[in-house]
N, C-alpha and C positions, 0 to 999 in steps of 0.2 A: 761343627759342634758349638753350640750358644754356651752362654756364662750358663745358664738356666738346663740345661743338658749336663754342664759340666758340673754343676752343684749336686744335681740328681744321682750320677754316676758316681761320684764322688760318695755319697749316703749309701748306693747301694752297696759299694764295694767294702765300704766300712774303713774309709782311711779318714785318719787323721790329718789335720794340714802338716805335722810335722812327715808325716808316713808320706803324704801326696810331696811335700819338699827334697824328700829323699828320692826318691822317683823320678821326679819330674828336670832336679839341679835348680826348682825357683825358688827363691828366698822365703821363709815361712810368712812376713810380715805381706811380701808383692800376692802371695796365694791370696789372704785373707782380705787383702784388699779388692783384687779382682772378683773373688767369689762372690766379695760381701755387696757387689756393686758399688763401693769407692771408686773407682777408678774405673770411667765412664769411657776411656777408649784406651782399652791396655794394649799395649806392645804385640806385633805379629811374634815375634819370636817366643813371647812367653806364651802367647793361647799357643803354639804347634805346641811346646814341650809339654803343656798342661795334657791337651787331647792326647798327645803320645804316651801319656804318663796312663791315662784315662782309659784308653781303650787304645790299648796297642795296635789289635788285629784290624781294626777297624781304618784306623787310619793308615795302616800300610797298603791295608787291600783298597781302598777309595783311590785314597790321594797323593801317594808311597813319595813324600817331596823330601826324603832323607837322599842326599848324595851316594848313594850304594854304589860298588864295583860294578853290579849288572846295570844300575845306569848312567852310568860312565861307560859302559864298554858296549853298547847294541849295538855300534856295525865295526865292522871288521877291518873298513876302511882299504880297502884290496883293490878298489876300482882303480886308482889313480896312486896305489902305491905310497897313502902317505906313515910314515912315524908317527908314535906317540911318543913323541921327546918335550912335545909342548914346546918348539922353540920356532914356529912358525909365526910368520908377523902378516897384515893386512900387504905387506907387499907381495910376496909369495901367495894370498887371496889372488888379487890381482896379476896374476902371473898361471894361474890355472887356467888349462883347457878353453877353450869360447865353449857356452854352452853346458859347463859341468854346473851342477848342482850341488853345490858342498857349504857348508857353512864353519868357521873357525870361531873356537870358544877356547879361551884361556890357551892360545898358540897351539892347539889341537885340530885337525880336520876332520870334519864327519861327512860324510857321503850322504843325501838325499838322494832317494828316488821318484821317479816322475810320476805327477799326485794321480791319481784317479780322477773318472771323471764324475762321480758325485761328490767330490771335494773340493772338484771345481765347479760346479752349480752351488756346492752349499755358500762358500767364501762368494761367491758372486751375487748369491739372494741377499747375504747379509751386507756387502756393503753396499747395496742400492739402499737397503732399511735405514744404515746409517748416512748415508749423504742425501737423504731425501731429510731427516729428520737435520742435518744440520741446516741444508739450504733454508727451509722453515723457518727456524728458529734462528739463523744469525751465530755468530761467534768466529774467533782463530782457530776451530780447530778442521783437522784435514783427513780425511780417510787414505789409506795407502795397500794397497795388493802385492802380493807376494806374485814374482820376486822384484823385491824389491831390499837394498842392501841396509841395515839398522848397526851403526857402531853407537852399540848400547853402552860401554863404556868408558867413552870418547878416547881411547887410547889404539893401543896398533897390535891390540892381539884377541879382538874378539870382532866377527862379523857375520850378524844373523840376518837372518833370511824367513822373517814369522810370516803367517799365515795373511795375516791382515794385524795394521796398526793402526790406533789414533793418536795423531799429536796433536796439541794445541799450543803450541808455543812456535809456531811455524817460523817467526821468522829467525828465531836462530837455531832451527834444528834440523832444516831442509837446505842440504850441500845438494851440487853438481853429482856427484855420483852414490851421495849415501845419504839416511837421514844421521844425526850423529844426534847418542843422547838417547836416554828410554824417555821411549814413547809412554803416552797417560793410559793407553788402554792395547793388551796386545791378542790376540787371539790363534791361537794352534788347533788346527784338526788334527786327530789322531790319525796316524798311519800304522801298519805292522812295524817299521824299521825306527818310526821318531816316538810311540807312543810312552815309552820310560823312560825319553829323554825328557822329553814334552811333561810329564808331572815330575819328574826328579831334577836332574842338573838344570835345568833351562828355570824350570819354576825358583829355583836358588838365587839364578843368575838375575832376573827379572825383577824380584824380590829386592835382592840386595842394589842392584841399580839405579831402583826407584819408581818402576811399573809401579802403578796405582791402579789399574784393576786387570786379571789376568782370566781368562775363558780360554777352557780347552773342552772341544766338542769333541763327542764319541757317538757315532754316526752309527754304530756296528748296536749298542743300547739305547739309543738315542736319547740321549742325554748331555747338561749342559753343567760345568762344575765351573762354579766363578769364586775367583781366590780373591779376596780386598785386602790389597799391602798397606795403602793409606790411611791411618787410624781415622784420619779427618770424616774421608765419607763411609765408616765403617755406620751399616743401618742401627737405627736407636735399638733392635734384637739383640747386638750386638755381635750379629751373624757374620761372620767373615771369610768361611767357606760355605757357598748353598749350591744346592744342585736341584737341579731342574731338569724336565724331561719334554721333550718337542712340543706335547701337549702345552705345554706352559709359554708365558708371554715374558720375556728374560728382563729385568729393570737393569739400565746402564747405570750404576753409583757415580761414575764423574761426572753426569750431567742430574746430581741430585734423583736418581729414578725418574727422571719426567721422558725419559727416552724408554721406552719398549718393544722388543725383538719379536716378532713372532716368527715362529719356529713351524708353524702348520702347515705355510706349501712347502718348505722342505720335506716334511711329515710325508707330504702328500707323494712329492716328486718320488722319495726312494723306495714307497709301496708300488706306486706305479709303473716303475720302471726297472723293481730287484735286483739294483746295482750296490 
């Protein structure tokens, strides 16, 4: 939802800023200056609470990035028998199974299951898009395939396993067995088991870390929802959740939009093959 969305809604619903303050927990002076276009790159935290405030249904049902019980708890975690005591560390990661697929968040284990195979054509069309467009162009930044291990919060109780990353800071953020450190750009396909991890707790986590731009494909609508946490390359729209659909060509914000996805042989692929 834009500043220009949110003013609109805002008139229809017939709130006041003090009504939309109460609502929302933003300060009356921070509303009026974001509505009023003051304040030319406001805070991710206050546009979610503003749209929340705005159109509840809408954003729960889109983009549902509140920490809920139901997404915290999508798998059952039965495979390998872990607790939710949350007292798990990156060494016990490391001490699972060869070959398990789990990822640890806030000393938590989650169970992955083994991706499909138009999940692995999509993740493979896109990061040929993206390492053809860096080789081109020049730059530190690095493309990276899942799996591959991300200690996004350089400490010892969180170890993800995204879909495809970008980093650009390589040389301090590419270890021997993990990258450590959120990556500039991270990318999740929906699955049944991760898809209200993937917009809820994970989108949180990524957020607060320091991910600067976040894309999660849903391959089932096909469509593209890219979240911008960096106020810096938020577009002059002031867009900072857009969604897009296969038909569309996706602009990368951390290389300024000069990077664009196309999305049409995938399009192409999962009509052809109704996987």
């Amino acid at each position: 939802m834009t500043v220009n969305e949110m003013n609109e809604k805002r008139k229809e619903k017939g709130y006041s800023y003090a009504q939309l303050s109460k609502l929302s927990g933003v300060p009356v002076g921070t509303i009026q200056k974001v509505l009023g276009g003051i304040t030319k790159a406001p805070r991710y935290g206050t546009l979610i609470k503003l749209a929340r405030a705005l159109e509840p249904e809408l954003y729960e049902r889109e983009y549902n990035y509140e920490r809920t019980e139901e997404a915290f708890s999508v798998e059952e975690n039965t495979l390998y028998n872990f607790d939710r005591s949350g007292h798990y560390t990156i060494d016990d990661y490391y001490e699972t199974p060869e070959g398990a697929r789990v990822e640890l968040i806030d000393g938590t284990f989650y169970n992955l299951g083994a991706p499909l195979t138009k999940h692995q054509y999509i993740i493979g069309e896109l990061f040929v898009q993206f390492k053809d467009f860096i080789r081109k162009n020049g730059g530190g930044c690095v493309p990276f395939l899942s799996p591959v291990d991300v200690r996004l919060d350089s400490d010892d109780r969180t170890m993800l396993q995204p879909d495809m990353v970008i980093i650009c800071d390589a040389d301090k953020q590419i270890k021997k067995k993990y990258l450590d450190g959120a990556p500039d750009l991270v990318i999740e396909i929906f699955s049944p088991s991760t898809e209200k991890r993937d917009k809820g707790y994970k989108a949180e986590k990524y957020n607060k870390a320091g991910v600067r731009e976040y894309w999660m494909i849903d391959d089932v609508k096909k469509r593209v929802i890219v979240t911008i946490f960096d106020e810096e390359i938020i577009p002059e729209d002031d867009t900072y959740i857009s969604v897009y659909t296969f038909d569309d060509k996706v602009p990368v914000s951390i290389w300024g939009r000069a990077c664009e996805i196309d999305f049409s042989g995938i399009k192409e692929f999962l009509g052809r093959y109704d996987v």
